[in-house]
C-alpha positions in Angstrom: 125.4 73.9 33.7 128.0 73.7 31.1 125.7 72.1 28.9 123.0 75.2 30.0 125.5 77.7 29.2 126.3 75.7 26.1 122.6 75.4 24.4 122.2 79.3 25.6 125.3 80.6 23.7 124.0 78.6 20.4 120.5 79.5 20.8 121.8 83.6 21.2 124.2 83.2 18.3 121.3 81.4 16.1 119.1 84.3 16.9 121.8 86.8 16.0 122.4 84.8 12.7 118.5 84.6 11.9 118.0 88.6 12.8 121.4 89.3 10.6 119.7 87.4 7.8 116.1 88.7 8.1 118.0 92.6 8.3 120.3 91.4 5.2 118.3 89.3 3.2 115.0 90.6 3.0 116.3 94.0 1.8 118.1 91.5 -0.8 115.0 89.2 -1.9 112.5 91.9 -2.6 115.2 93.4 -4.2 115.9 90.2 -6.3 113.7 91.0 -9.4 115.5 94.2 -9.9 119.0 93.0 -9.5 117.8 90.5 -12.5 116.6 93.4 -14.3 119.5 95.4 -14.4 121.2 92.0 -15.2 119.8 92.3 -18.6 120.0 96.1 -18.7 124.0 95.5 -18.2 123.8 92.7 -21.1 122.1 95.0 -23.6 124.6 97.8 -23.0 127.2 95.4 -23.8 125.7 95.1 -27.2 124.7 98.5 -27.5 128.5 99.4 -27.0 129.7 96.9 -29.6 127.1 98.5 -32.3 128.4 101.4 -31.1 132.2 100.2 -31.7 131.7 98.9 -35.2 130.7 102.7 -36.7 133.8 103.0 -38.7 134.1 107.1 -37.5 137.4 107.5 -40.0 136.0 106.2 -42.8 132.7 108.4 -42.6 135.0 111.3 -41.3 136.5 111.0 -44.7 133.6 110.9 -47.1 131.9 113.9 -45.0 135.4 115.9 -45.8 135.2 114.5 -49.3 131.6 115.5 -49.9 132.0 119.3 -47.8 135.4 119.9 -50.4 133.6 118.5 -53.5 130.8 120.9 -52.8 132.6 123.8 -51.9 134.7 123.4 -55.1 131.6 123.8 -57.4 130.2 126.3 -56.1 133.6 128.4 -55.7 133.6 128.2 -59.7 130.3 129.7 -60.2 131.2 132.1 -57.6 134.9 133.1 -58.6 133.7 133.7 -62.4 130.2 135.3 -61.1 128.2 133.0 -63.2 124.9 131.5 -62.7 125.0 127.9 -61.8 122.7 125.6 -64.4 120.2 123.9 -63.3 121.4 120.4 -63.7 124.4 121.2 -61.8 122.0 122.5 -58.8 120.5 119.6 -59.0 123.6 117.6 -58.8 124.6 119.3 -55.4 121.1 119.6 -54.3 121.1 115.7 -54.5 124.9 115.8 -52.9 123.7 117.7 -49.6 121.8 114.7 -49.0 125.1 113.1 -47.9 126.2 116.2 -46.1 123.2 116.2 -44.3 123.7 113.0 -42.8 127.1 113.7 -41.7 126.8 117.4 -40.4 126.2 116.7 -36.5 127.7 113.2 -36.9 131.0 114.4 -34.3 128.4 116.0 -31.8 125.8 112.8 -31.8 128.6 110.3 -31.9 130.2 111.8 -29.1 126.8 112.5 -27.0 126.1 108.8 -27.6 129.7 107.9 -26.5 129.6 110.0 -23.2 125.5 108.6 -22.7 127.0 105.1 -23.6 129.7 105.3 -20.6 127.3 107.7 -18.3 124.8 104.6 -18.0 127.6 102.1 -17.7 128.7 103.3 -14.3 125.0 104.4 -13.5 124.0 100.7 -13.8 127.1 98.4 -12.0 126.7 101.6 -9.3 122.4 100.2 -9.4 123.7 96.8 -9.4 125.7 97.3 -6.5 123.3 98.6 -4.6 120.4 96.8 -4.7 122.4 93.6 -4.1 123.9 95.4 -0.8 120.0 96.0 0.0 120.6 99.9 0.0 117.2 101.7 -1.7 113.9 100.7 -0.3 112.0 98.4 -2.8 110.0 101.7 -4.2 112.7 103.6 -4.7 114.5 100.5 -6.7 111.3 100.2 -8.5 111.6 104.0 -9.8 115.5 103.7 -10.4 115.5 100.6 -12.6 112.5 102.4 -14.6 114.7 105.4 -15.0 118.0 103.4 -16.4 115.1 101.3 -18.7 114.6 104.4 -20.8 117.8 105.4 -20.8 118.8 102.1 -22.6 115.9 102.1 -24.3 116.7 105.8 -25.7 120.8 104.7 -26.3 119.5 102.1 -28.3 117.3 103.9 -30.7 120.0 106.6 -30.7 122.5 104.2 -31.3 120.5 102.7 -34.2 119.5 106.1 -36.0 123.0 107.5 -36.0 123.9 104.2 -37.5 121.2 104.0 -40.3 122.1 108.0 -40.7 126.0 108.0 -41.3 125.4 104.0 -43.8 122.8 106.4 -45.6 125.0 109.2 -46.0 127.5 106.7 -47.1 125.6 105.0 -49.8 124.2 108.0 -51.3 128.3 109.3 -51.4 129.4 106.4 -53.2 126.5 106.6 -55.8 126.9 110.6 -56.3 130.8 110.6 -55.6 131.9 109.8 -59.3 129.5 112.4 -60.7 130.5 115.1 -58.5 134.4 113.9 -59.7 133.5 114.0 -63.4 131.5 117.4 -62.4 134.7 119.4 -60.8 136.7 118.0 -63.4 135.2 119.1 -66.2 134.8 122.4 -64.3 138.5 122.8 -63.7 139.3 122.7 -67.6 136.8 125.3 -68.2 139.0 128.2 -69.7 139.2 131.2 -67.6 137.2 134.6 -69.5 
């Protein structure tokens, strides 16, 4: 009897262990693939957010103010004495705003990226979590870990063209920066009329 009572209590547990497993883990194994895929999702925000990190905001903050003061010097000369600019001078700013360009909405993308950047952070370990608790139904994990694709997919080439932008701006400053020096200084000896 005790032995009976014995093989009954192990076979009711093992079935409670097996049902436990079958609720519990087959929620978790067709879920598998996607906790893998948001895996690699998590590993190429990582990178993502050290591109991100490296963007040396203080030193393009800098030119930008350089390249908006340089400007507005030149043409406050012209303007103040009610002159006519010359042409090669137009041209030289003409070729300067290329700079300015590049940095004009650098504040608003870099912090739209930043907020996007942490946003999608939480969003995925959130995913993470709950596919490996088993929580969406596989279709519904399916159209999650699509969404959260693009949205890396969309950080990175943001990431990337803000990047390539602000080192363009950059290069074209330190190639036009001495002219536009030489340019308001000649411009500040002019003698008043």
């Amino acid at each position: 009897m005790n032995k009976t009572l014995t093989h009954s209590l192990v076979g009711v547990l093992m079935a409670m262990l097996v049902t436990t497993h079958l609720l519990s883990g087959c929620g978790n194994h067709a879920l598998k693939p996607y906790v893998q895929t948001v895996d690699s999702l998590k590993t190429v925000m990582n990178k993502l957010e050290k591109e991100f990190a490296k963007i040396d905001t203080t030193r393009h903050r800098a030119a930008r103010d350089t390249v908006r003061m340089q400007m507005e010097n030149v043409e406050r000369f012209f303007l103040t004495r009610g002159d006519t600019m010359p042409r090669h001078v137009a041209v030289k700013l003409s070729d300067y705003r290329f700079a300015w360009k590049g940095y004009k909405q650098m504040d608003g993308d870099f912090l739209k990226l930043r907020n996007e950047l942490r946003f999608t952070q939480n969003q995925l370990r959130t995913l993470h979590t709950d596919l490996k608790n088993g929580v969406p139904s596989e279709v519904l994990a399916k159209k999650f870990v699509a969404q959260e694709k693009e949205v890396v997919q969309r950080l990175d080439i943001g990431i990337t063209g803000l990047t390539t932008k602000l080192n363009n701006s950059y290069q074209k400053y330190l190639e036009l920066k001495p002219g536009m020096t030489h340019l308001e200084d000649s411009l500040k000896n002019v003698p008043n009329l």
